[in-house]
C-alpha positions, 0 to 999 in steps of 0.5 A, spaced: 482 733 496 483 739 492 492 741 490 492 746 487 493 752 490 489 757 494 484 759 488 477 756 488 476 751 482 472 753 477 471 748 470 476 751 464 475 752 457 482 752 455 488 748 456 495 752 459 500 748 458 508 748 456 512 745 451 516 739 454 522 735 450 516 734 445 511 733 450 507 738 454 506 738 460 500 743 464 502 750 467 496 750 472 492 745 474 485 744 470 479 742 471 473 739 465 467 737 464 466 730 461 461 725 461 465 719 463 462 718 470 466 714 474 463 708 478 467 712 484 471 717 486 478 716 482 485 719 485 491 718 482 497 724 484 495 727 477 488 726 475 482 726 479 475 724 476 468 726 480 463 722 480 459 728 476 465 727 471 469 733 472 475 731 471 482 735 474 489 735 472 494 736 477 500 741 474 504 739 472 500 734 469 505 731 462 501 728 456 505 727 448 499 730 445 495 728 440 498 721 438 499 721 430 496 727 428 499 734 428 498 739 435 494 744 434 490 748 439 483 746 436 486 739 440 491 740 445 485 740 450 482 733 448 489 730 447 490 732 455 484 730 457 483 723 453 491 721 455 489 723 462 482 717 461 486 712 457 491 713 464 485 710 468 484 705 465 491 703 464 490 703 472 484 699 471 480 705 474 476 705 469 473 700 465 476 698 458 471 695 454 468 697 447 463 702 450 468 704 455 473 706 449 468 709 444 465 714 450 472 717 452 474 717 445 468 721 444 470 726 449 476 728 445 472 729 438 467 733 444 473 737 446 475 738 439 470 741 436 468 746 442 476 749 441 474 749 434 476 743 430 472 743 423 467 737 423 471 733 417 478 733 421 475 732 427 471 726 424 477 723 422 482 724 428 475 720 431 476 715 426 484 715 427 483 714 434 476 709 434 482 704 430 487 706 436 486 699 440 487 701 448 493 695 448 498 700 444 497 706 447 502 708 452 503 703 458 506 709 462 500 712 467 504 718 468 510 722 466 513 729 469 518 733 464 523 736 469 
């Protein structure tokens, strides 16, 4: 089920998104290519994730951006993305093993790099969020900024 208006969907390269009480928050619905391939199609009010791994948020999706590191464009993309795949699987829609948790934090370093991130710094937002265990993200699924 598409939501996000009447203009056909095609797959971004960039993330629109607004500045929100410190957070963000996207000012149009988006869509990513991932790896992460879901055993299901994956709905919330948010997020969709397709069996081909396209993932979608839904405006006005909100994230708090990239956890312990500076916001920067090189990583609002990922950020978004990756806190959209943590979300699910803090709902138990996707898995949270080991492997699970290394693929998705291999899409934030993908979607880094292809913005523009240096190889250094994106191997240490890599290795930041490696040691970031999934039990200390945000137990919030889903935020809306006003």
């Amino acid at each position: 089920m598409y939501r996000g208006g009447d203009k056909p969907m095609t797959l971004d390269s960039k993330i629109y998104y607004r500045e929100v009480r410190y957070d963000y928050e996207t000012s149009r619905t988006v869509r990513y290519q991932t790896r992460i391939i879901p055993p299901a199609r994956i709905e919330t009010e948010r997020i969709i994730l397709d069996l081909d791994g396209t993932i979608t948020l839904i405006h006005p999706y909100a994230w708090d951006g990239a956890t312990r590191a500076r916001d920067t464009k090189t990583n609002m993309r990922g950020s978004a993305a990756h806190d959209a795949l943590i979300q699910l699987v803090q709902l138990g829609l996707l898995p949270g093993d080991l492997k699970s948790k290394l693929s998705i934090d291999l899409e934030y370093y993908r979607f880094c790099r292809e913005d523009g991130m240096g190889i250094l710094r994106g191997v240490l937002h890599l290795g930041a969020i490696q040691y970031h265990r999934w039990q200390r993200t945000k137990t919030s699924p889903e935020k809306e900024a006003p």
